[in-house]
N, C-alpha and C positions, 0 to 999 in steps of 0.2 A: 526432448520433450520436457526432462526438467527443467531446462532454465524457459523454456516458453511457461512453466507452471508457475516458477515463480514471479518474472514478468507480470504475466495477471493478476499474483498474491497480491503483488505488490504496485503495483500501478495506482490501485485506489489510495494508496499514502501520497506517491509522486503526482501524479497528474495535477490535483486539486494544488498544491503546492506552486507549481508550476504558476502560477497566474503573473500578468505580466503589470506589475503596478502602471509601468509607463503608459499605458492605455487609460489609467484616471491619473496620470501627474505626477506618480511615485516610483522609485523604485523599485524593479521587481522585488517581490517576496522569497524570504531564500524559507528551508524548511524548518520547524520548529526543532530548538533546543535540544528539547526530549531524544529526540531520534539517536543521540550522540549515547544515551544509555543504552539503547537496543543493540542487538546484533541482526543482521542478515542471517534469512536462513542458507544463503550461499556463500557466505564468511564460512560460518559454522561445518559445511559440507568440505568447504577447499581444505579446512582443517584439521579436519575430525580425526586425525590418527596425532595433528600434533598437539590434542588438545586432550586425547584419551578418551575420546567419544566411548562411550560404553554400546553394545548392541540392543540394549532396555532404552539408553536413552534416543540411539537413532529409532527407533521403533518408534519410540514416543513422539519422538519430532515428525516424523512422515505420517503419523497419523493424522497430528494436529494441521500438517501444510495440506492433506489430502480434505479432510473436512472443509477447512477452509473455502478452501478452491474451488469444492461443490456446492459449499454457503454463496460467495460471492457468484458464483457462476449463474446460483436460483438468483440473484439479487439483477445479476444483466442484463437477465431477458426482461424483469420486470422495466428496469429503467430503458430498455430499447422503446420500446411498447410506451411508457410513459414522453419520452423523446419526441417518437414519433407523431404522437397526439398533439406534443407543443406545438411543433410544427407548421403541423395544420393549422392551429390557432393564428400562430403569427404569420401566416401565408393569407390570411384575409385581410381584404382591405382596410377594415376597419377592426382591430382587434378589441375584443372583450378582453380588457384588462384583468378584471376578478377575477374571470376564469383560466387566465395565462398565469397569471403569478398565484392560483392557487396550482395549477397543472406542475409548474416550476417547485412550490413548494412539494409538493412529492415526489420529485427527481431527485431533488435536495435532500428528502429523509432516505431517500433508497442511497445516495451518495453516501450519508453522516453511517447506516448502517454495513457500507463497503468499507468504509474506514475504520469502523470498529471493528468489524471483523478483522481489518490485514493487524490495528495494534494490536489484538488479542493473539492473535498469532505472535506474535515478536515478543509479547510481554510468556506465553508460553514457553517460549523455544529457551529464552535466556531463563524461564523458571526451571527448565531442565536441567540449567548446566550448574556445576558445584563452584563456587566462590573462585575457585585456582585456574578452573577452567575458565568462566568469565574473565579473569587478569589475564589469561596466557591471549585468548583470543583480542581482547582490547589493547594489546600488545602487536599483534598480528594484524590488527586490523592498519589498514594505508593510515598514513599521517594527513591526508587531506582529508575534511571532516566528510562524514559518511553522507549524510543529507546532500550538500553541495556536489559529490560526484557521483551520486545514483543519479541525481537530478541532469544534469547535465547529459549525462548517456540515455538517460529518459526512460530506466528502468534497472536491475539492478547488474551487476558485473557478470558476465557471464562465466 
């Protein structure tokens, strides 16, 4: 049940990521930079005794992954529902442009606020952790860069 929670945490970072440049001429997109600062919240778990997780701060972390999860979750049903509307749209013959890419543009703000919520979480989790403990686990963390192999397995390590 955990690692399916994460999964969903964190899917809104991976997914949008994902896109395949070679579809307009490019090479795929790998994921941004950034992400090489954060930590996974299942880095952190696999490690939490080698890293001196305290019981204040696992508290603190399963609060913030649990909010989350019910944030992004309220956020799914909205974009299924929004989805599903496009749908319909581009299932007519003749599509009303205006109102597909305005339907599209609120898929898009329910998406941009899936992502903030999964970085808000990772910018939390690593505000948890004390200086020694971010080094031990950036340590610990695979030497293949973090973006490139969550990506690739299409969600995060289990």
């Amino acid at each position: 049940m955990k690692a399916l929670a994460l999964f969903v945490l964190l899917l809104g970072l991976a997914v949008p990521l994902r896109a395949h440049g070679d579809e307009l001429g490019g090479p795929p997109m790998g994921p941004p930079a950034f992400l090489r600062e954060l930590f996974l919240p299942s880095l952190v778990m696999e490690h939490q005794r080698d890293i001196g997780l305290t019981p204040e701060q696992r508290d603190a972390i399963t609060k913030e992954m649990t909010a989350t999860h019910q944030k992004v979750l309220e956020l799914r049903w909205g974009l299924e529902e929004k989805s599903e509307a496009l749908r319909k749209l581009l299932a007519e013959n003749k599509i009303d442009e205006k109102a597909a890419l305005a339907r599209a543009g609120e898929m898009m703000d329910i998406e941009r606020q899936m992502k903030q919520a999964h970085l808000a979480l990772l910018i939390r989790l690593k505000n948890q952790l004390t200086p020694e403990q971010q080094q031990k686990l950036a340590a610990l963390r695979p030497h293949e860069r973090m973006g490139r192999r969550f990506l690739r397995r299409g969600g995060p390590e289990e």
